[in-house]
C-alpha positions as CSV (number, residue, x, y, z in Angstrom):
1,X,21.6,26.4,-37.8
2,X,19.7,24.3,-40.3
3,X,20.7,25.8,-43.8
4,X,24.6,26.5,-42.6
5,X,27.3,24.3,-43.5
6,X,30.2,23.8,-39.9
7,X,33.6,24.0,-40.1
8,X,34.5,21.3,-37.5
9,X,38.4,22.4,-37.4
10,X,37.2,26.2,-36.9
11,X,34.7,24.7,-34.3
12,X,36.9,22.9,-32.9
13,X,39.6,26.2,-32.2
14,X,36.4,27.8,-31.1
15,X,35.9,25.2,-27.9
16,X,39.7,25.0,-27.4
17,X,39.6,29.1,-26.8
18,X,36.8,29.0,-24.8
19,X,38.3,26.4,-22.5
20,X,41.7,28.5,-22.5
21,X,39.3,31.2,-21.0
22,X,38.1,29.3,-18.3
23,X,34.5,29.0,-19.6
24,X,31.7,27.1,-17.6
25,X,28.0,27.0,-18.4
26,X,25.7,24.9,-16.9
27,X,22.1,24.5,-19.3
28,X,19.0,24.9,-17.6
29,X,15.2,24.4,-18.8
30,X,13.9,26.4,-21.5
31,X,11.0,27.6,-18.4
32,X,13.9,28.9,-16.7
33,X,16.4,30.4,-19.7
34,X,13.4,31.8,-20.6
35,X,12.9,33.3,-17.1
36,X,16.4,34.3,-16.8
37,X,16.7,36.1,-20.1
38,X,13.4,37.7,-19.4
39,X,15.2,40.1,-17.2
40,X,15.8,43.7,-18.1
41,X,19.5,43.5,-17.7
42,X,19.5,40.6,-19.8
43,X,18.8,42.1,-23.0
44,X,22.4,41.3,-24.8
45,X,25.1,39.7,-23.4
46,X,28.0,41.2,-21.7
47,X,30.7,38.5,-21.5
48,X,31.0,34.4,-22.8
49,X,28.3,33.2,-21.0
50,X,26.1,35.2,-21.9
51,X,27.0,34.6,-25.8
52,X,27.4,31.1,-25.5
53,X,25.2,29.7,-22.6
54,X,22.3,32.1,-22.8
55,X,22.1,32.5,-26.6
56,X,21.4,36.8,-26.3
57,X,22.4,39.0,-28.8
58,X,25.6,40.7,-28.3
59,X,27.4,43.8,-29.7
60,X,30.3,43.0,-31.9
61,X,32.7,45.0,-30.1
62,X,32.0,43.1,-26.6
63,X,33.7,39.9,-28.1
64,X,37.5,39.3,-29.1
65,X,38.0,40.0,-32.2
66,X,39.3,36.5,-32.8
67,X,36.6,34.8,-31.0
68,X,34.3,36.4,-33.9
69,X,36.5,35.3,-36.2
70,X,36.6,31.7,-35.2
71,X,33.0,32.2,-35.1
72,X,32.4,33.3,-38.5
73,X,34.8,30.9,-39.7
74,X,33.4,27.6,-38.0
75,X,29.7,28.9,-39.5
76,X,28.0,29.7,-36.1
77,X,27.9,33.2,-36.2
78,X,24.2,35.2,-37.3
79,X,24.5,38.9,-37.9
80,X,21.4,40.8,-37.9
81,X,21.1,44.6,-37.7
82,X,24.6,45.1,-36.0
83,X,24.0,42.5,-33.5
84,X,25.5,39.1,-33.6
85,X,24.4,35.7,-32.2
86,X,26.4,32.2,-32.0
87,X,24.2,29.9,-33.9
88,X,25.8,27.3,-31.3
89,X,25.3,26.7,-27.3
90,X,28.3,25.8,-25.2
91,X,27.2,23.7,-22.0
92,X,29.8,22.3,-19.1
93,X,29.9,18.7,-17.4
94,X,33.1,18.8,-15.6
95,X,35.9,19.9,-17.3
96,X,34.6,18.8,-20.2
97,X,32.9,21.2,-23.2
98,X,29.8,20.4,-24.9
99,X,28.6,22.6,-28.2
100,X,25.0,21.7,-29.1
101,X,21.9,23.9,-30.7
102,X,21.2,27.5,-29.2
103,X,18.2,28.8,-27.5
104,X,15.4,28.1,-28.3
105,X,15.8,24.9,-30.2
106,X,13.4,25.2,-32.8
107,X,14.7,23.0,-35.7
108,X,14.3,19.7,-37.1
109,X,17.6,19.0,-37.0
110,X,18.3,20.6,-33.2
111,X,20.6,18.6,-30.7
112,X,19.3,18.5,-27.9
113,X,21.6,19.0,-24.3
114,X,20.0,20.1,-21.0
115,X,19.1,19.2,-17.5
116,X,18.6,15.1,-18.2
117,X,21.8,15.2,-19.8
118,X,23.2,15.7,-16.6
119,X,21.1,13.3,-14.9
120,X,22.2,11.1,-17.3
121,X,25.7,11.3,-17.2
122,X,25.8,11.1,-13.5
123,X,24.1,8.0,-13.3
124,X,26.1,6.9,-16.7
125,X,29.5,7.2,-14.5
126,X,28.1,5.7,-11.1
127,X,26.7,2.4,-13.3
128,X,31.0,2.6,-15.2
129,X,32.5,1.8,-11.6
130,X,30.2,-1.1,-11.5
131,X,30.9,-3.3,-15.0
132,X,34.2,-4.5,-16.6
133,X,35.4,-3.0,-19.5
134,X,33.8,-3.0,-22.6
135,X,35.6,-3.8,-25.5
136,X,32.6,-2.5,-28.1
137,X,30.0,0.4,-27.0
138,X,27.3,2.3,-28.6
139,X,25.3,5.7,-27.7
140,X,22.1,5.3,-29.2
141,X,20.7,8.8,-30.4
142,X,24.0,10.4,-29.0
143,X,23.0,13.7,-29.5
144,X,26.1,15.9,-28.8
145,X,27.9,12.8,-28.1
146,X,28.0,13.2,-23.9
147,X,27.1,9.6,-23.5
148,X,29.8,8.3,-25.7
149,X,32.5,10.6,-24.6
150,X,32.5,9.8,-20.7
151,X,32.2,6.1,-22.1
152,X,35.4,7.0,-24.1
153,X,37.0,8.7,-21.7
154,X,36.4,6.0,-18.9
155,X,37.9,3.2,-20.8
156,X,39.9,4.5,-23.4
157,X,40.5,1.0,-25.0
158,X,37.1,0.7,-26.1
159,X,35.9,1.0,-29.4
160,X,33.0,3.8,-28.3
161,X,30.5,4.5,-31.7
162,X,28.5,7.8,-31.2
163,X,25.4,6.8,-33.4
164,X,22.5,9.1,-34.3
165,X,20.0,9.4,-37.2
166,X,20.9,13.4,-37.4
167,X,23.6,14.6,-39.4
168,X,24.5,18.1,-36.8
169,X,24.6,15.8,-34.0
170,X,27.2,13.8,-35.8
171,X,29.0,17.0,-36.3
172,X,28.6,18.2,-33.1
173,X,29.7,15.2,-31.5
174,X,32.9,14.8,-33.2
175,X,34.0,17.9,-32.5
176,X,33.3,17.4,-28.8
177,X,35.0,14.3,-28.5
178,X,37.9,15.8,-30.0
179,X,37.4,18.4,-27.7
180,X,37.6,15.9,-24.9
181,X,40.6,14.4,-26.4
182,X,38.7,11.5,-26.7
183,X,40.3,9.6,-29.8
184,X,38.6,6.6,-29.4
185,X,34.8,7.5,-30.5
186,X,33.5,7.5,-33.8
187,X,30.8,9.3,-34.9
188,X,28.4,7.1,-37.0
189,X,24.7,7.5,-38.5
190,X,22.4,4.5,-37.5
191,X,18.9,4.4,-37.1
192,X,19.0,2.8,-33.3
193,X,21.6,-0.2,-34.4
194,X,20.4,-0.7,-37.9
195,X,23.0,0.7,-39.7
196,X,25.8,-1.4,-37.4
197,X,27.6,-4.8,-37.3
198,X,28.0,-6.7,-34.7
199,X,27.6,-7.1,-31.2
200,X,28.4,-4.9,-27.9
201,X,29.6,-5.2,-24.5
202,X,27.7,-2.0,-23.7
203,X,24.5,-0.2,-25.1
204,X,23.5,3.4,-23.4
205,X,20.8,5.9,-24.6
206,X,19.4,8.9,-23.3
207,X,16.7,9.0,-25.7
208,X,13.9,11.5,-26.6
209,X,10.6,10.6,-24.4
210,X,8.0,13.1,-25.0
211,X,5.1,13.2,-27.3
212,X,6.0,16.1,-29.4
213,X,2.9,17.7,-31.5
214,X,5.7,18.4,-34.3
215,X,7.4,15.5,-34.0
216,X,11.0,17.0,-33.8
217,X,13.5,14.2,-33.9
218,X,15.1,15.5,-30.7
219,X,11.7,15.6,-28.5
220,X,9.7,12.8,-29.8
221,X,9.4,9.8,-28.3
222,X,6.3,7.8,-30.5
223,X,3.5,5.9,-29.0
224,X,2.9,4.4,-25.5
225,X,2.9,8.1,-24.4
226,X,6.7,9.0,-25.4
227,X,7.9,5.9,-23.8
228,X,7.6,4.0,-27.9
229,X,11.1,4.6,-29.1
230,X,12.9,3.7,-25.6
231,X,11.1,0.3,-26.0
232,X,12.5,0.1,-29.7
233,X,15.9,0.7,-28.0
234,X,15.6,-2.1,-25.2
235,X,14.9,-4.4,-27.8
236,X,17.4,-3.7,-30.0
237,X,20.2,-3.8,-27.2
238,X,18.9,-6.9,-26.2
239,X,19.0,-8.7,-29.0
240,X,22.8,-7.5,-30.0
241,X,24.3,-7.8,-26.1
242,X,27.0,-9.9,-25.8
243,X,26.9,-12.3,-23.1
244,X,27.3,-10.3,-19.8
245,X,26.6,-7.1,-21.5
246,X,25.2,-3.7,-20.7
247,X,22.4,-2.2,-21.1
248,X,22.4,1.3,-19.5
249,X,18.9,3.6,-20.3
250,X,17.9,6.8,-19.3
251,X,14.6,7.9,-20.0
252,X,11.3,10.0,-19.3
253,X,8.3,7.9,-18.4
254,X,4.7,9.4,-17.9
255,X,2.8,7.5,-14.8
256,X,-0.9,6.9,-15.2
257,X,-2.8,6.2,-12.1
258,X,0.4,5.2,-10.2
259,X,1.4,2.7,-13.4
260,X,4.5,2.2,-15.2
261,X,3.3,1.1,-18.6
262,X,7.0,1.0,-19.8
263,X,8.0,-1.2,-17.1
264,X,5.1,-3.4,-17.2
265,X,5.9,-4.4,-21.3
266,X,9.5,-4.4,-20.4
267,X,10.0,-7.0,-18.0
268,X,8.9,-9.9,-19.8
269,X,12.1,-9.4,-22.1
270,X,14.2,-8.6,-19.3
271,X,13.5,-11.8,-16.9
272,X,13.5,-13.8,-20.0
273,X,17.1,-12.2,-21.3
274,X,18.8,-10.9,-18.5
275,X,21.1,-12.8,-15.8
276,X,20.0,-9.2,-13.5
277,X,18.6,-6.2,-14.2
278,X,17.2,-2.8,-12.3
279,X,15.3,0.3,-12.6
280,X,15.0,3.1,-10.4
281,X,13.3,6.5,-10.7
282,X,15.9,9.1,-10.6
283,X,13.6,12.4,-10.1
284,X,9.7,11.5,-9.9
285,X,8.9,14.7,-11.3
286,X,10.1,16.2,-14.1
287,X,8.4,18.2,-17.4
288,X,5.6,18.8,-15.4
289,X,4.3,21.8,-18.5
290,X,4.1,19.2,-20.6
291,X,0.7,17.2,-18.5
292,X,-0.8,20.4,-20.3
293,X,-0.2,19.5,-23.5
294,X,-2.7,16.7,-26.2
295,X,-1.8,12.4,-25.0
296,X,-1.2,13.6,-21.2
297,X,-4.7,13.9,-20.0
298,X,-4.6,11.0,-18.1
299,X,-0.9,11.0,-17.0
300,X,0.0,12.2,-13.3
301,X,3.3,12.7,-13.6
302,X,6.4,12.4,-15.6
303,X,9.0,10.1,-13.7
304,X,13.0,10.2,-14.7
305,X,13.7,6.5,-14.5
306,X,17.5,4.7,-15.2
307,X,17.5,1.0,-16.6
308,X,20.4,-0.9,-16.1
309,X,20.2,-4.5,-17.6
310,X,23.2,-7.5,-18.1
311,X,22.5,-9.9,-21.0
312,X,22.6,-13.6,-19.5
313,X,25.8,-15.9,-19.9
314,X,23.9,-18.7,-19.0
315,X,21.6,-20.7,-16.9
316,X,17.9,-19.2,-15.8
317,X,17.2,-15.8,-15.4
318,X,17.4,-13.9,-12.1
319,X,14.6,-11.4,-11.0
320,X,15.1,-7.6,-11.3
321,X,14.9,-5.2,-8.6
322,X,12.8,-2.2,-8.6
């Protein structure tokens, strides 16, 4: 996927015929697409799914012929020895159709879309029913853009900014918000909120949390045991908030001896900047392969947790809840 230039439009045709079919794909783990395409009958794929969910090989003439040709044409289409791959993974939240990197996501410039995406956007649209509308909001690191879409979608008078440091996701993301119908996003490169002006009524990030030996844009996390670049993020938000603003973060933390390091540096900033705030773990338990792995020899677990924060109007700072 790295070295091939995407025709958006062509991409774009692509989703809208897969939707027309009816297709739904929901991404698991790489443990368990492993697993599943481990299987003897799982060889090649025999329908959609199994072309654009679980990344297998697939004969030529098991496909449409204009589904190859929309294929070939958007750029996502690898042909090797009379076999043919899509170059492109097609997850489902809802009704709504998510392209990303296929299996197995190997490249520096991979988007990343899995099981914490879905955590993620549940707890996105529970936190929505809770705060006013935003009139500005930003997805930090948007990935495939599933952040800024339900955003989008949920108040489509906002100005929604899919930001990212990595040109595919950018792609990837406009075509799935125009996939979504979701006029209102634009897809724009910042490192965290560097590269934009002004200020926001809303700030959300599902960023990357683990410590990454390769240090893959999409897994990597930096210091304080993956939990460096969520910290970068709370800052940042913080310090462009609006009054009354959002701040809504879902991230991976790694536990050491029952502590919350993350938390612990956090909520200095948070009492001092925030009229309320909470955190909860969503899932105390998740990435559990990766404890084997070089920086998690002293970590116990690694927890799920969902930050939501409201910049102060005025007067002192109320407490957070855990």
């Amino acid at each position: 996927m790295t070295a091939t230039t995407i025709d958006t439009d062509a991409l774009l045709a692509l989703g809208q015929a897969l939707q027309r079919a009816g297709y739904q794909f929901t991404t698991v783990t790489p443990a368990t697409h492993r697993r599943v395409n481990g299987r003897p009958d799982n060889a090649r794929a025999r329908d959609l799914r199994g072309v654009f969910g679980w990344s297998r090989p697939v004969e030529e003439a098991t496909l449409p012929a204009q589904t190859v040709a929309l294929m070939r044409r958007a750029g996502v289409l690898a042909e090797k020895d009379g076999q043919l791959r899509a170059a492109v993974r097609a997850s489902t939240i809802g009704p709504r159709l998510y392209f990303h990197s296929s299996f197995p996501t190997r490249d520096e410039d991979a988007v990343f879309f899995g099981p914490d995406t879905y955590r993620y956007v549940a707890a996105l649209k529970r936190a929505m029913e809770t705060i006013a509308p935003p009139r500005r909001a930003v997805d930090i690191g948007t990935g495939g853009g599933p952040g800024a879409i339900e955003v989008a979608a949920r108040f489509p008078a906002c100005e929604t900014i899919a930001a990212d440091i990595n040109d595919r996701a950018l792609e990837l993301a406009g075509v799935n918000a125009r996939l979504a119908g979701a006029t209102n996003v634009q897809a724009r490169h910042s490192d965290l909120l560097k590269d934009l002006d002004g200020d926001f009524d809303l700030v959300l990030s599902n960023p990357p949390f683990i410590l990454d030996p390769d240090k893959l844009r999409y897994r990597h996390g930096g210091d304080m045991r993956g939990a460096g670049l969520s910290l970068q993020i709370v800052e940042a938000a913080l310090e462009r908030l609006r009054p009354g603003g959002s701040l809504l973060l879902y991230t991976g933390i790694a536990i050491v001896d029952g502590r919350d390091e993350f938390l612990a540096t956090i909520r200095p900033q948070l009492e001092a900047a925030c009229a309320t705030w909470t955190y909860e773990e969503l899932d105390p338990d998740i990435f559990g392969g990766q404890l084997d792995s070089d920086g998690y020899e002293e970590v116990e677990r690694i927890a799920a947790v969902w930050l939501h924060a409201v910049k102060r109007t005025d007067g002192p700072p109320a407490a957070g809840r855990e």
